[in-house]
C-alpha positions as CSV (number, residue, x, y, z in Angstrom):
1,X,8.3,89.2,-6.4
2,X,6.9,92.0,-8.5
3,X,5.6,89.6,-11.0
4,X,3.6,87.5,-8.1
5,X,2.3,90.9,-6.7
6,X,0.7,91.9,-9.8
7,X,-1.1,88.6,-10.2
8,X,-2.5,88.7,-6.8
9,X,-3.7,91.6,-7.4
10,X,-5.5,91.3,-10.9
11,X,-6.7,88.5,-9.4
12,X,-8.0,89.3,-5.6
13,X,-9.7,92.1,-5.3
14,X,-9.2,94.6,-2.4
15,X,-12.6,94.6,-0.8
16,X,-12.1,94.1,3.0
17,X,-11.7,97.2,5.2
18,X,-10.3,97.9,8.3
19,X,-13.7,96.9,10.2
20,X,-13.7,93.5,8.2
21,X,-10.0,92.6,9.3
22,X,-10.4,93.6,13.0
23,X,-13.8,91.6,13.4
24,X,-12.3,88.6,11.2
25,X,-8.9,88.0,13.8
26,X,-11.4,88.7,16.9
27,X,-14.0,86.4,15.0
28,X,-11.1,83.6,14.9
29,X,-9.7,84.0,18.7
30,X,-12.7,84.5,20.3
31,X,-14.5,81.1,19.9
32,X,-14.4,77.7,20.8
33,X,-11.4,78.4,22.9
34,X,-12.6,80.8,25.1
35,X,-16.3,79.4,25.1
36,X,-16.1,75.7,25.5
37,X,-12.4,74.5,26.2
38,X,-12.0,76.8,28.8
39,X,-13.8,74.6,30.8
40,X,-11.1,72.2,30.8
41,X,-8.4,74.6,30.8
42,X,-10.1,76.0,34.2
43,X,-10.7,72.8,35.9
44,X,-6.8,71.4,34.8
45,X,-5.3,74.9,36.4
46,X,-7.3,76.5,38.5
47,X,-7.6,80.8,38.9
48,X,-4.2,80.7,37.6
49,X,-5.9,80.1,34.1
50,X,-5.8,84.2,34.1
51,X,-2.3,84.5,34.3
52,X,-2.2,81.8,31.8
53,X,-4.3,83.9,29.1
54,X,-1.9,87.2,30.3
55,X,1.4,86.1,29.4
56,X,0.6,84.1,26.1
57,X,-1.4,87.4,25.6
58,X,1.9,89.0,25.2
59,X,3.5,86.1,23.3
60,X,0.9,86.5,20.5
61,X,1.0,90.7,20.9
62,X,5.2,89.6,19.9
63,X,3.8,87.8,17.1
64,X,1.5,89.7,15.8
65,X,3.8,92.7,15.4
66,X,6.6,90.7,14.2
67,X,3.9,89.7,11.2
68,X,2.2,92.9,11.2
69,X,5.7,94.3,10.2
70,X,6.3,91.9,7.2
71,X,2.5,92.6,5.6
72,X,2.5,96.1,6.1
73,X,5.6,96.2,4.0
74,X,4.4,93.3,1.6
75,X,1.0,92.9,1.7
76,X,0.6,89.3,-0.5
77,X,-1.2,86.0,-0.3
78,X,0.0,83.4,1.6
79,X,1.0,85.4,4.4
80,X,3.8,83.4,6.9
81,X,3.5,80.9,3.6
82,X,5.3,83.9,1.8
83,X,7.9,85.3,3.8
84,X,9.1,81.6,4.8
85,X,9.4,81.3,1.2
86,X,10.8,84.1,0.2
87,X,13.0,84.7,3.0
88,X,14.2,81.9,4.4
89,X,13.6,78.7,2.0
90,X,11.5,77.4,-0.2
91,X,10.7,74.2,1.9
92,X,9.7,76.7,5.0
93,X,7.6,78.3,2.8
94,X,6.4,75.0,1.6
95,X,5.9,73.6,5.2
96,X,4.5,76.7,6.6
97,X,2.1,76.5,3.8
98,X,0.4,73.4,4.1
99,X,0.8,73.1,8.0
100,X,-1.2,75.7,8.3
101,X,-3.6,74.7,5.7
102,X,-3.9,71.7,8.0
103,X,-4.0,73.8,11.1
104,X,-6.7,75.3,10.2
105,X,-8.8,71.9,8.5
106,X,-8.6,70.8,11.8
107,X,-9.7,74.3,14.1
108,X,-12.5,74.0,11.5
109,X,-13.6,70.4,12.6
110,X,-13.2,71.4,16.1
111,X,-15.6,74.3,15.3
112,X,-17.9,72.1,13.8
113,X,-18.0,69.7,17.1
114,X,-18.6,72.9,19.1
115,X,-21.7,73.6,16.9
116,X,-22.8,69.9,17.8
117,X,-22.3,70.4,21.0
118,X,-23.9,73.5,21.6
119,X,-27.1,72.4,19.4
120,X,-27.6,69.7,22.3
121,X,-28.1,72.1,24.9
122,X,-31.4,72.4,23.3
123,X,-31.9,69.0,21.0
124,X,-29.9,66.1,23.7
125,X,-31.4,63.6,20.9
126,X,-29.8,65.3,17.3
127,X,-26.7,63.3,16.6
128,X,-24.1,65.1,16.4
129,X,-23.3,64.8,12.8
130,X,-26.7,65.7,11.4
131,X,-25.5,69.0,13.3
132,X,-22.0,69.3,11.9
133,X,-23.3,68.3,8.4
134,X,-26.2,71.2,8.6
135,X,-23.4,73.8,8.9
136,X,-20.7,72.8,7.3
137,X,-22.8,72.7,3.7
138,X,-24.4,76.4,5.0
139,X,-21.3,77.9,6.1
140,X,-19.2,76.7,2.8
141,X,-22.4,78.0,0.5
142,X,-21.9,81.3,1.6
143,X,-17.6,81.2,1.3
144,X,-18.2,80.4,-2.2
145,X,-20.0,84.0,-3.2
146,X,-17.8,86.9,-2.9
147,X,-15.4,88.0,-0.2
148,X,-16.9,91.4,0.7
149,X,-20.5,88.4,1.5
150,X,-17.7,86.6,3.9
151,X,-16.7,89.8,5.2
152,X,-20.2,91.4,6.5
153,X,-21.1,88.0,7.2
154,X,-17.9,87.4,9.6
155,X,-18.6,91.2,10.5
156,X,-22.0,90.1,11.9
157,X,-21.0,86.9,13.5
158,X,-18.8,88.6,15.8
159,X,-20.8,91.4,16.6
160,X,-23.1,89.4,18.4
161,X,-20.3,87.3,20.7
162,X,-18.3,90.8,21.1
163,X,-22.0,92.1,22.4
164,X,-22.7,89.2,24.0
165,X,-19.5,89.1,26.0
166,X,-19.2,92.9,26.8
167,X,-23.3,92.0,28.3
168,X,-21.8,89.5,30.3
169,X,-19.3,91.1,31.8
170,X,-21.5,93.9,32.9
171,X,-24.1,91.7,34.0
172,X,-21.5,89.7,36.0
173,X,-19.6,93.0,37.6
174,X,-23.0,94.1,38.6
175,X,-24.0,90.9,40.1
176,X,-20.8,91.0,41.7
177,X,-20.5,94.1,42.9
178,X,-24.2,95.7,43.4
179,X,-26.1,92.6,44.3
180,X,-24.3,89.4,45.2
181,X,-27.1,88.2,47.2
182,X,-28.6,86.7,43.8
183,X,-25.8,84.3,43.4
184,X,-24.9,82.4,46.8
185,X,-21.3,82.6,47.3
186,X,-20.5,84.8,44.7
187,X,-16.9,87.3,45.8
188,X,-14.0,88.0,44.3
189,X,-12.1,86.1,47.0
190,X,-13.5,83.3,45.1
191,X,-9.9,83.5,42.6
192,X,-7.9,82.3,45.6
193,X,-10.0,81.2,48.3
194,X,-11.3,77.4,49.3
195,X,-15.0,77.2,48.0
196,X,-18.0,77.3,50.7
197,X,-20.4,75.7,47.9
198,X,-20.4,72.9,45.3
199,X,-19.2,69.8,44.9
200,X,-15.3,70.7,46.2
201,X,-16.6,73.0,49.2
202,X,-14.3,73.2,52.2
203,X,-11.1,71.3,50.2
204,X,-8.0,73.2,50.4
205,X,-7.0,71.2,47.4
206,X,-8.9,73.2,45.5
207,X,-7.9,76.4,47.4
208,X,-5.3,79.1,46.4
209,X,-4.5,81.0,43.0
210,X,-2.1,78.4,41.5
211,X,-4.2,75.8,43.2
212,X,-2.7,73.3,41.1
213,X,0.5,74.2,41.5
214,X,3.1,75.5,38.8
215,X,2.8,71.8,36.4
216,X,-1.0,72.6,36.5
217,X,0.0,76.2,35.5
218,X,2.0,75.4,32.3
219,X,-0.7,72.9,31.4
220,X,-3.1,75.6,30.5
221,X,-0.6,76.6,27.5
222,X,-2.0,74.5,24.9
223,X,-5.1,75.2,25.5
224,X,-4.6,78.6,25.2
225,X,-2.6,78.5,22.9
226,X,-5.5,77.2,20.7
227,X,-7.9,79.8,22.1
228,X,-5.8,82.3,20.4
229,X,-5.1,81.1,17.2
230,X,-6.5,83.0,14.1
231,X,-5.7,86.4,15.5
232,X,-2.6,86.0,12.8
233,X,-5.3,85.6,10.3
234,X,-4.8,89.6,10.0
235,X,-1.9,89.0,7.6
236,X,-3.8,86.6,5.4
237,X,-6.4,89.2,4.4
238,X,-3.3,91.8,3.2
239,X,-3.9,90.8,-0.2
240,X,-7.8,92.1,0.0
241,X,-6.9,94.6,2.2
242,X,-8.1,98.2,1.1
243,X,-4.8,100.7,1.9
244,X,-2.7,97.9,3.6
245,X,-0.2,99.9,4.6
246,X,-2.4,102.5,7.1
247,X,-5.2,99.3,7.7
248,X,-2.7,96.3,9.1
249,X,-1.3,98.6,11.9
250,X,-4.7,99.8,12.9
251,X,-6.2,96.3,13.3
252,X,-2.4,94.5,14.8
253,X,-2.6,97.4,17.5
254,X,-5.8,97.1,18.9
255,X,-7.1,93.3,18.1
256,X,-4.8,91.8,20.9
257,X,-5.4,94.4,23.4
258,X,-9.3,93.6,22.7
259,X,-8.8,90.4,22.8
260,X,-7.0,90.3,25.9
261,X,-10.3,92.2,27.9
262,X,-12.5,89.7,26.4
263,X,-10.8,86.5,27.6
264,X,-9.5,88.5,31.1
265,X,-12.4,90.2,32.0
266,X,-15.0,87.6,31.3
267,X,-13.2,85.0,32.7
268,X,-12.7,87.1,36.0
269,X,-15.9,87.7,36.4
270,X,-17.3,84.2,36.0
271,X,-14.8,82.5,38.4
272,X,-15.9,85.3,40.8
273,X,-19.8,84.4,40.3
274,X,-19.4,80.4,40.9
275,X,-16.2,78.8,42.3
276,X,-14.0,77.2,39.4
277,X,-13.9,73.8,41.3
278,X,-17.9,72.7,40.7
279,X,-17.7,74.0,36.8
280,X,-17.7,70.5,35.1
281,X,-15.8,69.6,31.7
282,X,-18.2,69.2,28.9
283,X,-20.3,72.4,29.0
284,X,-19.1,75.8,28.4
285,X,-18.6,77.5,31.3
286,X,-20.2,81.0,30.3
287,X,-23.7,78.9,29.8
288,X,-23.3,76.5,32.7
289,X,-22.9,79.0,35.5
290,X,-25.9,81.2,34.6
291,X,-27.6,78.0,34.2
292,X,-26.4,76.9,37.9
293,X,-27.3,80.4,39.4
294,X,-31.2,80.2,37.7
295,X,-30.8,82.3,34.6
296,X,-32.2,80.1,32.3
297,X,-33.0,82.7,29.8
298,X,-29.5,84.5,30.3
299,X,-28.4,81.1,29.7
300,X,-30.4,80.1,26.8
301,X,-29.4,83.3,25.1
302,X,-25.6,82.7,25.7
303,X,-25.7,79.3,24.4
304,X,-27.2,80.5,21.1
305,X,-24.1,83.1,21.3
306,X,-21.5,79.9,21.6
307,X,-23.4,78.4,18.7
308,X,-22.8,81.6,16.4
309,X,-19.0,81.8,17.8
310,X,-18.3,78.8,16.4
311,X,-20.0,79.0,13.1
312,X,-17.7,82.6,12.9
313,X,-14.6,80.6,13.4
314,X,-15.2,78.3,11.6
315,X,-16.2,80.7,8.3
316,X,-12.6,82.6,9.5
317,X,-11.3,78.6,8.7
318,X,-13.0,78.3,5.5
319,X,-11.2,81.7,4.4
320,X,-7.8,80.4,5.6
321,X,-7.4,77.8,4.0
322,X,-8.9,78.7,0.8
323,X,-6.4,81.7,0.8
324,X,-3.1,80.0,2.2
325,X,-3.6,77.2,-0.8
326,X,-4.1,80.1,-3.6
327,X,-0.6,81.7,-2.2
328,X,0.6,78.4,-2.4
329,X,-0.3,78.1,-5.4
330,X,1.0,81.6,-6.7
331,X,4.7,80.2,-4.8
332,X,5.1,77.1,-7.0
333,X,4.2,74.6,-3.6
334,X,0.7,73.3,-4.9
335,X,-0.8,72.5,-7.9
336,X,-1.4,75.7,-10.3
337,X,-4.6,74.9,-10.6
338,X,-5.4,76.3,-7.2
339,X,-4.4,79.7,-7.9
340,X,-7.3,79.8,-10.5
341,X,-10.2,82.3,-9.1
342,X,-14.2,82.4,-10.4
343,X,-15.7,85.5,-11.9
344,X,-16.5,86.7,-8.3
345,X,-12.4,86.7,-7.6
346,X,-12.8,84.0,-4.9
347,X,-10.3,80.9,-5.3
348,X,-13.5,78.6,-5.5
349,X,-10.9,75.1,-6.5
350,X,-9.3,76.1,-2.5
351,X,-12.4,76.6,-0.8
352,X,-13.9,72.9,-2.4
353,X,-10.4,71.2,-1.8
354,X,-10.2,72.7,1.7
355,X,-13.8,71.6,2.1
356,X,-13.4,67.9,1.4
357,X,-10.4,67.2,4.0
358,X,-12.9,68.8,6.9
359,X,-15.7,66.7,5.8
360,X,-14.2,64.1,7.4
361,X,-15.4,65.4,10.7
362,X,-18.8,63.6,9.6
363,X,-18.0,59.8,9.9
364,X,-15.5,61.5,13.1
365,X,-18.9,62.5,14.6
366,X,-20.7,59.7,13.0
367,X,-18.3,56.6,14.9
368,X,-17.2,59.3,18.0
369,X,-20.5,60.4,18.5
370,X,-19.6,61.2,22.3
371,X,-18.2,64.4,20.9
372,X,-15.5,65.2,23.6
373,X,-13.6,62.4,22.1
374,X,-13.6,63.4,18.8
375,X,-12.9,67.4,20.4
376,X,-10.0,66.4,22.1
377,X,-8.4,64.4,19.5
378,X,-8.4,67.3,17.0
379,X,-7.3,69.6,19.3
380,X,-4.5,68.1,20.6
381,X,-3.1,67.9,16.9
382,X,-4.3,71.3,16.3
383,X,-2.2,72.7,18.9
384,X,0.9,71.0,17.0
385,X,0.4,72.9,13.8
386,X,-0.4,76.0,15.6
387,X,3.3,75.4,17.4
388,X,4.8,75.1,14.0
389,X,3.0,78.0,12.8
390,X,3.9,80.4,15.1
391,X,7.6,79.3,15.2
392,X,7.7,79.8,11.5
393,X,6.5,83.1,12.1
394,X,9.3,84.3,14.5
395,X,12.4,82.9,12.2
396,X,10.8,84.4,9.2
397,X,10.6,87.8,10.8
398,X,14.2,87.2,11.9
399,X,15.4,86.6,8.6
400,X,12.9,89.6,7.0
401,X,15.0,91.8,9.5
402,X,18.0,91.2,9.0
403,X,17.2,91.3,4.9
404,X,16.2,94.4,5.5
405,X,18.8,96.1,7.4
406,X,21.3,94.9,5.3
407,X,19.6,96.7,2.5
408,X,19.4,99.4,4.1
409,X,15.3,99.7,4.6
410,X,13.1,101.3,6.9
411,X,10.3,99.3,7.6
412,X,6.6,101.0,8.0
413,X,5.4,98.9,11.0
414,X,8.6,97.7,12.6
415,X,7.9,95.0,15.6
416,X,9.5,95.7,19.6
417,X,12.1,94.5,21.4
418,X,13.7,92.7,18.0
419,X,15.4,90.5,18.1
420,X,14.7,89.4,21.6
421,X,10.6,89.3,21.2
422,X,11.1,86.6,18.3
423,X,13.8,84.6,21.1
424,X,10.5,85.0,23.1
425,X,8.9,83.2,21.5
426,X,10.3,80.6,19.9
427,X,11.6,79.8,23.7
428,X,7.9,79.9,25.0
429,X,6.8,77.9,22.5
430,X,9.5,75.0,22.7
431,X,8.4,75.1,26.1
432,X,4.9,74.5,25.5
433,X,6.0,71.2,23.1
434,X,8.2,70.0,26.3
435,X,5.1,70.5,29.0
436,X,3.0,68.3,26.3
437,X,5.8,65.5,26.5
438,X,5.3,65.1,30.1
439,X,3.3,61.6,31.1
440,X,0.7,63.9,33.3
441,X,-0.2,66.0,30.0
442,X,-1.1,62.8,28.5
443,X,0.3,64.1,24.9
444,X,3.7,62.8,23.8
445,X,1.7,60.6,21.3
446,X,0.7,64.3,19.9
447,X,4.3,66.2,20.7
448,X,5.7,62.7,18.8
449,X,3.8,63.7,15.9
450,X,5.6,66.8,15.0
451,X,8.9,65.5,13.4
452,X,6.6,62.7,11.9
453,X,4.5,65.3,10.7
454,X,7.5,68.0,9.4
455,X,9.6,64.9,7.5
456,X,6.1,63.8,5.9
457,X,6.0,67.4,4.4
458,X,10.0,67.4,3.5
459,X,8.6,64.1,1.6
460,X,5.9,65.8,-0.4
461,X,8.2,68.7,-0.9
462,X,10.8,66.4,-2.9
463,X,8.4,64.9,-4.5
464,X,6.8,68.0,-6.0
465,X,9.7,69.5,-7.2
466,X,10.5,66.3,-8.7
């Protein structure tokens, strides 16, 4: 362990400081997710959606301490990768590894969809993978120059949303509140009451809280689930973290919490402006409902905010995978000549390897150029990595515990309510992967692929240490 420690670090250089990691998980979880898929997620749920984001809010708060706990202690590349590794086995390490190199290929091409997407709101005539192609070559260009340029850059990108967001939601509350004559129909009472205007007005089937009852409830999950993924994303930037140890706590503490406001308290606010039942599925909800209410320029403005959401999580991708393949690298589970870093200390052979597998959203775009068929389809596999991910998270931390106690070692960050936070969550998230099997989910084809998927890696696992 010391020996791997001491190669990361001659290698990676600590650059990234505690504004960098905070902005880089809030960057990740505060994208596509929350800006475009929440359309669906609203219009499959209903108000309930808010409840939705609450309680996996807490899920990932579990998580995120339980992972907080292990890189505070052990700050090292590969993150979950690591501790699966070096903790539990070598083929979790392995499988948490490259499933969440994949995970996060495929967030990435969803981000790059978005980007298409939202660049149509302006252009209805560029094809979509002109778009994707634009940004994919920009945002890669500026991954491969040093970490602290990633950094500011990410830094920057979600700046503006944070802004944006926080605008929003004052704009919003004081529509709301102070002058609800500009927006006909706009009331609080709108998060559980039968609408008065739009397309649904005056149908109690589209009346009440959990107005799609408790199956339309859990159906938000994997959705939201996917809104939230990078905020883990803290524990890959340990290894080019400056101080680690007083950083990591800082940023775990208050990224959820911050998180939790944004998706809450804009959401809130734009189901009480315009009732959920006329929002429609293919545009983002925060751009479509000033656009309904005759803010064209609010709305102009916000789409241009989407746009730079995505090209943040997407750059959060870019650093993901090129990082989780250099730990794996550093663990014996890829090939060594991943763990190889340019003069600049970025591991450029990652970042170009990485890049190849997501170019394959082009020809997606290119053949699906309706792109809520190509979103949907990577998504819904997404959602299964991000499953596995998390899981892997939980045991690892259980095992890392229990390691530790029987040592005899005080951890620095230790995570609540262990062991019962990690039975949390590995319960919630089996529960999730059941919902998905259901025939009015419409995903057992995806929920099917996760054995396939997990045996395909115990293949590639056997045959590398072959």
């Amino acid at each position: 362990m010391k020996e791997i420690q001491n190669t990361q670090n001659n290698k990676l250089k600590r650059k990234l400081k505690n504004r960098h990691i905070q902005f880089i998980a809030l960057g990740s979880a505060v994208g596509t997710g929350l800006f475009l898929g929440a359309s669906s997620t609203i219009f499959s749920t209903g108000p309930s959606v808010l409840l939705g984001y609450l309680v996996a809010g807490l899920l990932v708060f579990f998580i995120m301490r339980q992972l907080g706990e292990m890189v505070t202690n052990e700050p090292m590349a590969g993150s979950s990768s690591y501790f699966a590794n070096v903790y539990v086995s070598n083929f979790l390490g392995f499988l948490a590894g490259w499933n969440y190199w994949v995970e996060y290929v495929l967030v990435g091409m969803a981000e790059l969809i978005a980007v298409a997407a939202y660049m149509q709101y302006w252009f209805p005539n560029l094809a979509t993978w002109q778009t994707s192609l634009f940004f994919f070559l920009l945002i890669n260009a500026i991954n491969l120059a040093t970490v602290k340029a990633y950094g500011e850059i990410e830094f920057w990108f979600s700046s503006i949303k944070i802004i944006a967001i926080c605008a929003m939601i004052l704009t919003g509350s004081y529509i709301l509140f102070f002058n609800p004559s500009l927006v006909p129909g706009a009331s609080i009472k709108n998060l559980w009451q039968v609408s008065t205007v739009g397309i649904h007005a005056f149908d109690t089937a589209f009346s009440g809280f959990f107005s799609k009852g408790f199956l339309g409830f859990m159906m938000a999950f994997p959705m939201i689930i996917f809104a939230f993924d990078g905020v883990e994303l803290i524990g890959l930037t340990a290894a080019e973290t400056e101080k680690p140890q007083t950083t990591i706590p800082k940023a775990v503490n208050q990224v959820v919490f911050r998180i939790l406001i944004f998706y809450i308290g804009s959401l809130t606010i734009l189901l009480s402006l315009y009732h959920w039942s006329s929002l429609q599925t293919t545009d983002s909800p925060f751009v479509m409902i000033f656009d309904k209410i005759g803010f064209k320029y609010i709305a102009w403005t916000l789409n241009f905010i989407v746009l730079t959401a995505a090209l943040s999580v997407y750059n959060s991708c870019i650093y993901c995978n090129s990082r989780m393949l250099y730990g794996l690298a550093l663990q014996n589970n890829a090939p060594k000549v991943l763990a190889k870093t340019n003069k600049r200390a970025i591991p450029s052979n990652t970042i170009l390897i990485s890049g190849a597998l997501t170019f394959l959203v082009i020809p997606l775009n290119y053949f699906l150029p309706n792109w809520i068929n190509a979103f949907e389809i990577v998504i819904s596999f997404s959602v299964i990595c991000i499953i596995i991910n998390w899981s892997i998270i939980a045991i690892s931390h259980l095992m890392y515990r229990k390691k530790k106690t029987t040592d005899n070692i005080q951890t620095l960050f230790p995570a609540p309510f262990y062991p019962y936070s990690n039975y949390t969550v590995l319960f919630f998230l089996f529960t999730v992967l059941i919902t998905m099997t259901t025939p009015q989910f419409g995903m057992v084809k995806q929920a099917i692929f996760l054995p396939i998927w997990i045996f395909t890696v115990y293949i590639g696992y056997k045959i590398l240490k072959k």
